[in-house]
N, C-alpha and C positions, 0 to 999 in steps of 0.2 A: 523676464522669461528667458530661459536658455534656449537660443534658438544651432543650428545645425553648422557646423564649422564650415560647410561648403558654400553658409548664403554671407557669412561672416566677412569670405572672405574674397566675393563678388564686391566691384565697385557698382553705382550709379552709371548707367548710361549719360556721358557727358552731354549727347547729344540733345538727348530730349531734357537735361536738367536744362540745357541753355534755352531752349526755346518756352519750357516752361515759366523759367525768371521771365523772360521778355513778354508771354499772354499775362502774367501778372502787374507787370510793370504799365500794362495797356490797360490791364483792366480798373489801375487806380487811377487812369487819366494820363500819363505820361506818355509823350510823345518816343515811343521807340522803335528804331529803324530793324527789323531784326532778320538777318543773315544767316539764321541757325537752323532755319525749316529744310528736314531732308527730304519733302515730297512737291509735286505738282503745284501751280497757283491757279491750277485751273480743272473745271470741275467734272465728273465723268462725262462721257459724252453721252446727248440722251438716247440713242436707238443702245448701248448699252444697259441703261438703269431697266429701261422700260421691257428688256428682257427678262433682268429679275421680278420685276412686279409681276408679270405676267405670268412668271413661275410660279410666283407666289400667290394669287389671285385660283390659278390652276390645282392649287392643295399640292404644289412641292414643300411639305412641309416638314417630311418624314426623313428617320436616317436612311443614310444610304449607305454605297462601301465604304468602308473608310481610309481606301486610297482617293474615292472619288469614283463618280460615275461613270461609268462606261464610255460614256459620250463628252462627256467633256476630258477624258484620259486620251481619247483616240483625236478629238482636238487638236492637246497639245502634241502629242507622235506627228500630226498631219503638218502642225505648224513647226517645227523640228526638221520634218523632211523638204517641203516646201521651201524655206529659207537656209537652212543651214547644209541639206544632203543628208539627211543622217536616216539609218534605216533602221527605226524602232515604230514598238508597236504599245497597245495600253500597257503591257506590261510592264515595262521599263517609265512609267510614269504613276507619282506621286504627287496629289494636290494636298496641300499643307498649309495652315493656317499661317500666310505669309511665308515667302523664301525666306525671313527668318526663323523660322520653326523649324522648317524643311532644314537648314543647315545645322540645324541642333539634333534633329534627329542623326542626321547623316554621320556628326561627330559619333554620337552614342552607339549608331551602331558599330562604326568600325573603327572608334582608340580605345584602346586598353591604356590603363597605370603604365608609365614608362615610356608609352610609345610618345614621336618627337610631332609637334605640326611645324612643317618649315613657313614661315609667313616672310613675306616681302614686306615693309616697309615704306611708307606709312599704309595702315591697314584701318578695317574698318573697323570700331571698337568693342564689339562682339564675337569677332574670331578668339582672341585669347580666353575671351570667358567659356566659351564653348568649350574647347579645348580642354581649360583647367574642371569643369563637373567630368569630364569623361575623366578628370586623370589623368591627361597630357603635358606636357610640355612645352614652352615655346623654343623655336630655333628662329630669330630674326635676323633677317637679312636685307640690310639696310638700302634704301634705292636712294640715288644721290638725284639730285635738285636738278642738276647740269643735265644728266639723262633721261628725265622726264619722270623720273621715281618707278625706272622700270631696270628691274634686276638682269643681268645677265647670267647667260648658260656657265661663264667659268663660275659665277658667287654659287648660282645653284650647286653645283658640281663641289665645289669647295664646303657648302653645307652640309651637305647628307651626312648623316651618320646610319651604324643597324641598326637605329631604335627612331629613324625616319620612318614615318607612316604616312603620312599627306600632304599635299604642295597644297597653299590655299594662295587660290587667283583672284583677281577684280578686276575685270578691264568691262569698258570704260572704268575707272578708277571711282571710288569712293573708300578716301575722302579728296585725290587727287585732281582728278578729272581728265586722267590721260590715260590713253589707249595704246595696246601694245598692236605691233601690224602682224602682221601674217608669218612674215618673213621671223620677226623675233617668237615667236609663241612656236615656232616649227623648230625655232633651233634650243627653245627648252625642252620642247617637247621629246627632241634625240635624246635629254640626258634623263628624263622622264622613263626612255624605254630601257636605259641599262641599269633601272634598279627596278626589279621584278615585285620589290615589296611597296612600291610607290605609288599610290595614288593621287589621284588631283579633284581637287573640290571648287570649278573654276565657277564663281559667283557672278553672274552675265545679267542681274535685272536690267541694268544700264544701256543694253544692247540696242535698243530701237533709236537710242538720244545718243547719237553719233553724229559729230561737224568735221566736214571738209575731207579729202578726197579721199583719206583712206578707211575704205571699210569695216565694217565689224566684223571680226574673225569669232564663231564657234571654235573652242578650244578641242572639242570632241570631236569638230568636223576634219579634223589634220587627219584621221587614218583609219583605218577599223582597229588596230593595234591602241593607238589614241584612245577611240573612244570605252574601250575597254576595261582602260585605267580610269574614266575617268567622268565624275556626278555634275551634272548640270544644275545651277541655280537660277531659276525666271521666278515670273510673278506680273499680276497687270498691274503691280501698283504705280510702278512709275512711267509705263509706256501709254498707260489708258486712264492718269489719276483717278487710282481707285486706292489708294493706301490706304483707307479706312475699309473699306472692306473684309482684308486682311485673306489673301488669298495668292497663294505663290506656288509653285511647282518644283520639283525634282525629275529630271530625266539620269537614267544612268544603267547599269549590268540590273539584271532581273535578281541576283543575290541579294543585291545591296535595296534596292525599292523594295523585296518583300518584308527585310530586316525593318526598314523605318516604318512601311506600314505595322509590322509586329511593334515594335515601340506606340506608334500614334494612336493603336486599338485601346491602349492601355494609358491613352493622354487624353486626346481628345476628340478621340474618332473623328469622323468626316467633318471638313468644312460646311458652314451652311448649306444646305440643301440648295435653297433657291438660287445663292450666287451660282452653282456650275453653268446653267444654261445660259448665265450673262457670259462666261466666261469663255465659250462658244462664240458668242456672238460677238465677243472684242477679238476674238482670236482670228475670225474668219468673217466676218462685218465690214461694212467700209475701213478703210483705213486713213480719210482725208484730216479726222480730226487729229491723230497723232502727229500728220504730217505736218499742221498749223504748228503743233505745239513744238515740234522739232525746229522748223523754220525762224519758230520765236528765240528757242534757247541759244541756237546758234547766233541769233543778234545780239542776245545781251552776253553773250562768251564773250563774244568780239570786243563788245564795249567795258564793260567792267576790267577785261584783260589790260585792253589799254589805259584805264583809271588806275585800275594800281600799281601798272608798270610804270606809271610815271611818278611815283612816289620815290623819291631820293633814298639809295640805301636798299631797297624789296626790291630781293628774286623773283621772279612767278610763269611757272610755265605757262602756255596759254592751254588752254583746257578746248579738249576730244572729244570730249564726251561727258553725259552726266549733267549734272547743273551746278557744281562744284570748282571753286578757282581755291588756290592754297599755296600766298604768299609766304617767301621766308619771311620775318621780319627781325631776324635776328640783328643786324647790322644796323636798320633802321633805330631801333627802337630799344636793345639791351645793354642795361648801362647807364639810360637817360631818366632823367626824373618826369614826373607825370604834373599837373597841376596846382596837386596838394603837397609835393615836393619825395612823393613813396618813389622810390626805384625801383624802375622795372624789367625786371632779371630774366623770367619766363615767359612763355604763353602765359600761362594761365593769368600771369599778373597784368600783363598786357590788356586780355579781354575782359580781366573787373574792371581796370582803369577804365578802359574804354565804354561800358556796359554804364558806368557812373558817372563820368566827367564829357561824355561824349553823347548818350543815349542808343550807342549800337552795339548789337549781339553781337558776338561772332564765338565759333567754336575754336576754345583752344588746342596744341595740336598735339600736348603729352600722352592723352586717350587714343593716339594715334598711332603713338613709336615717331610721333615728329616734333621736337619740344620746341623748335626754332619756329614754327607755322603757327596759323590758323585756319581755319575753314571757312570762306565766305561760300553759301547758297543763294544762287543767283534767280532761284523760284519764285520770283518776289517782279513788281512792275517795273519799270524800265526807269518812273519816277523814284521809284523807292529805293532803286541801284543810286541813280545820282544822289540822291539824299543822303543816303548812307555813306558814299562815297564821300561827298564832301564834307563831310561831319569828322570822313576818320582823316581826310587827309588833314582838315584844320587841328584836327587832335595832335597827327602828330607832329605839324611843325610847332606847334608848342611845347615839344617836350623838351626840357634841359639838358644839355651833357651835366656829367655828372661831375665835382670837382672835390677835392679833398677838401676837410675844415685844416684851417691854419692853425697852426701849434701854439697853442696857451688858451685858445677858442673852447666850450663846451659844447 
């Protein structure tokens, strides 16, 4: 069957193929450590579920708007104003079948054919695809290892071109796990305001899973100027493990959220009915269980940071935020032979080697814009961080340098 040049020439989300190998590898009995999961290991909290039931027992069963209910739109404004300063109302708010949808819509409504998305490096592996259905471009801009993979105002400034359309942000980082501060996001955000056609698409799910003393900066919160340019991406998946849910948000100009609502009418109208009044209730409910879960990731950042910093050879900044560490291993690991005696050149050969001679996941880091890396997800137990760990550090002090065959040898 001839299908559509645009699905042709979509890759595989690397992310979910890796964690899929690994529930398969478990589910033939194999013992596999796996590092690839990008959400929570722990499960909603229950005065949230029992919101939605309770919705749902009540007959919310019906559509509603298809930005989103009333009440759960004025939610997110409330919790928008409360935490970040920002002075929006329902209008300026989009609930969207995951802040991954939300930022699909967000592409579509405003790239055109031609126009440039500028991305930082390493990104998350869905930005470029987004991008290319709308008909865009990519402009990367590569964030170096040394700097914490956070780009500065002169790269920004030395990017742009007229056919610049949208800055895309990630702080906390995914797939990095680093956070820009205040101070840097204010001095992009000066080169932000001298290009009038510029927008910013700053992707903030990560915001609540912040470690150590510098805060989480709303990129919108810098100015009224700021927030003007510029669409917010949240979502409870990863502050309230509710990824399966599939329920995430857009805040931003009243233009831009009526345009995605006009697209979502004709996708997939409203999110489930019954989630919005959960979604209330995570948003303005206790907040002690996020706190647990915060307090947890920040232990195992700690620890895991220090297991693979002590690997001979791996860069790795220590990770801000997120549940994400992302060692170079360039140095480590390319060039040497593996087990079975295959060299290994890239990521990606690294994490088969590793996936088969080792039994741990990890994500490699070319679906990244980082070919030197990988992705460890540290969502996972504290025993299963060790286990893992020491599986890959035995991995790869077994690797070989790699030596030329002798001359008359086959």
């Amino acid at each position: 069957m001839q299908l559509s040049d645009r699905v042709m020439k979509l890759k595989p989300s690397s992310t979910l193929a890796v964690t899929a190998r690994a529930r398969a590898l478990k589910a033939e009995g194999v013992d596999v450590v796996s590092f690839g999961a990008g959400e929570p290991d722990f499960g909603t909290p229950e005065h949230i579920s029992a919101a939605a039931w309770e919705a749902l027992q009540a007959g919310c069963t019906r559509y509603e708007d298809t930005a989103g209910t009333p009440e759960a739109r004025r939610a997110v404004a409330r919790y928008m104003k409360t935490r970040h300063g920002l002075e929006v109302t329902a209008q300026n708010v989009i609930l969207s079948t995951g802040a991954k949808h939300a930022l699909y819509l967000a592409f579509m409504a405003i790239m055109n054919p031609g126009d440039e998305l500028i991305l930082p490096s390493p990104y998350w592996v869905s930005y470029p695809a987004h991008a290319a259905l709308a008909g865009a471009s990519c402009r990367v801009v590569p964030g170096s290892v040394d700097r914490e993979f956070k780009i500065t105002p002169r790269q920004l400034e030395e990017a742009l071109t007229e056919r610049s359309r949208v800055l895309m942000l990630c702080s906390p980082s995914n797939p990095a796990g680093t956070t820009y501060t205040r101070a840097e996001l204010q001095a992009l955000a000066e080169v932000v305001l001298r290009h009038p056609r510029l927008l910013v698409f700053s992707d903030e799910i990560y915001e609540r899973l912040v470690y150590g003393e510098e805060p989480f900066t709303c990129f919108a919160s810098l100015g009224p100027e700021v927030a003007a340019r510029t669409v917010v991406f949240n979502g409870v998946s990863k502050a309230y493990a509710m990824t399966g849910w599939r329920v995430g948000y857009a805040v931003g100009p009243t233009e831009v959220i009526s345009a995605m609502a006009k697209l979502q009418g004709q996708m997939t109208s409203n999110i489930t009915s019954f989630t919005m009044p959960a979604v209330v209730t995570a948003l303005e409910g206790p907040q002690e269980p996020v706190e647990r879960m915060v307090a947890e990731f920040a232990r195992r950042a700690e620890h895991i940071h220090r297991r693979m910093s002590a690997i001979p050879g791996v860069k790795c900044p220590r990770p801000t935020g997120a549940f994400y560490i992302f060692p170079d291993i360039s140095q480590a690991v390319f060039g040497r032979r593996d087990p079975a005696g295959q060299i290994l050149d890239t990521a990606q050969a690294f994490a088969t080697s590793l996936l088969e001679h080792a039994r741990v996941a990890v994500v490699p880091g070319e679906d990244f814009g980082a070919p030197d890396h990988v992705r460890l997800s540290f969502a996972t137990s504290m025993e299963q961080i060790d286990k893992g760990m020491d599986r890959i550090t035995e991995f790869m002090a077994r690797l070989q340098a790699d030596s030329p065959v002798p001359a008359g040898n086959p």
